[in-house]
C-alpha positions, 0 to 999 in steps of 0.5 A: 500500500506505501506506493498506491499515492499515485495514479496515471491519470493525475490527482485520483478522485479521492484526492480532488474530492478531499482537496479545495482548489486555491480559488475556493479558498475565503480570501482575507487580507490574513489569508492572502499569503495561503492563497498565493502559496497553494496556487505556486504549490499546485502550478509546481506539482504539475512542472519538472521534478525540479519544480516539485522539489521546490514546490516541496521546500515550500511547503515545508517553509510554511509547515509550522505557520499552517499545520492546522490547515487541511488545504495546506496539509493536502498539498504537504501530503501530495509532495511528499509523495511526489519525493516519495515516487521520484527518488530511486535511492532508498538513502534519499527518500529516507533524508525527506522523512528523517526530521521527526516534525516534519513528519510525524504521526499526530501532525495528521490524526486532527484531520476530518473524516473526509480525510481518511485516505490522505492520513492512510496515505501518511501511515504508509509512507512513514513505516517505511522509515520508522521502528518496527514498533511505530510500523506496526503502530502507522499500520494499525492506523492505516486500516483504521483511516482506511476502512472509514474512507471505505465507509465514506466511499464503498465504490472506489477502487482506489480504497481496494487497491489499498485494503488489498496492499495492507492485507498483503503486507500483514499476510507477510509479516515475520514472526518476530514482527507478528511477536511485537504487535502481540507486545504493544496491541495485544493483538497482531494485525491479522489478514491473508492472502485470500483477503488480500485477493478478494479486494484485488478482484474487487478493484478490478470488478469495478474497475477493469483495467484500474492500475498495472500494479494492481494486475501485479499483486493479483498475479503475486496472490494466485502464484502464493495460492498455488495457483500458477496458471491464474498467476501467468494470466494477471502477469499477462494482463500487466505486461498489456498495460503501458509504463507511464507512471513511476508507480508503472515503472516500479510494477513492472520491475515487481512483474519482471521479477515475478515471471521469474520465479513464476518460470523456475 
């Protein structure tokens, strides 16, 4: 689920619902400076690389003055994964995620119900760089958040896409991770492969076609059932889709690696 932030075609709908434009904005003399900064910041996010990174200094410029403002923390979220999806080395996406206030859990957990999919979002970047004991804290609400925007919106496929994801990842978690969360919860989070497939499918039922990656996970699903004929079939169905995205490009670095083993 840590990379499901981007689609090819641009802001996801869930993304635009829950984001105002800078136009929507109340304009006060106070507010003038927020005004023209999410409009720089939206006018970036649709440049260069170069203009993403700055759009990102930005934001983080302005993070104390406006780390209550909803708009502000959409575009803050959508920055960071538009670093997140651009940089290659693991080293450097741990430098944009490696300031505590920049990017800690509570900074978001004020935002409204509508905001449920952007705080998941967050969950998911910040495991990938925190303790074993914070992942599995960031996990636990990740599928909280989650299926509340499930709730909100039962027919997105987007929210599948990530129910799917967040499945998979606790089918695989180690037993010395499983032996934490017992630990600090009580309770491991819990979920299987097949779980993890039946939100894949659903994705793809609502949406045939929804996303490379999404075809990539299906294809891993059926190959850990045993199901191998199923598996080649969704490998099939993913090599079909274009590389346009970074995501895309990812997938198919996963979907390279899968035919592999699927061909032993």
């Amino acid at each position: 689920y840590l990379t499901a932030h981007t689609d090819s075609e641009g802001d996801s709908e869930e993304e635009k619902e829950c984001m105002k434009s800078p136009d929507a904005v109340v304009k006060s003399e106070e507010e003038e400076e927020l005004f023209n900064l999410l409009q720089q910041v939206d006018n970036l996010h649709k440049g260069s690389e170069d203009d993403k990174k700055e759009g990102f200094r930005l934001l983080l410029e302005k993070d104390y003055k406006y780390e209550n403002c909803v708009d502000f923390l959409w575009r803050l979220a959508r920055a960071y994964g538009d670093l997140f999806e651009m940089t290659a080395d693991a080293e450097e996406k741990k430098k944009y995620f490696s300031n505590p206030r920049n990017f800690q859990s509570n900074k978001w957990e004020h935002l409204d119900c509508n905001n449920n999919v952007l705080f998941a979002i967050m969950c998911g970047y910040m495991s990938q760089f925190e303790s074993v004991q914070n992942k599995i804290r960031n996990g636990y609400l990740f599928k909280e958040h989650l299926d509340k925007a499930i709730e909100l919106k039962p027919q997105d496929p987007f929210l599948y896409y990530l129910n799917g994801r967040w499945c998979y990842s606790v089918a695989q978690l180690s037993w010395i991770e499983k032996k934490v969360a017992a630990a600090l919860f009580g309770t491991p989070p819990t979920s299987t492969v097949e779980e993890a497939l039946q939100n894949f499918l659903k994705a793809e039922e609502m949406r045939p076609g929804y996303s490379k990656y999404n075809y990539v996970y299906l294809a891993k699903c059926y190959k850990d059932l045993g199901q191998k004929n199923n598996a080649l079939k969704y490998c099939d169905s993913a090599l079909s889709v274009l590389s346009v995205t970074d995501e895309d490009k990812e997938a198919q670095k996963d979907l390279e690696a899968l035919l592999l083993t699927l061909k032993l």
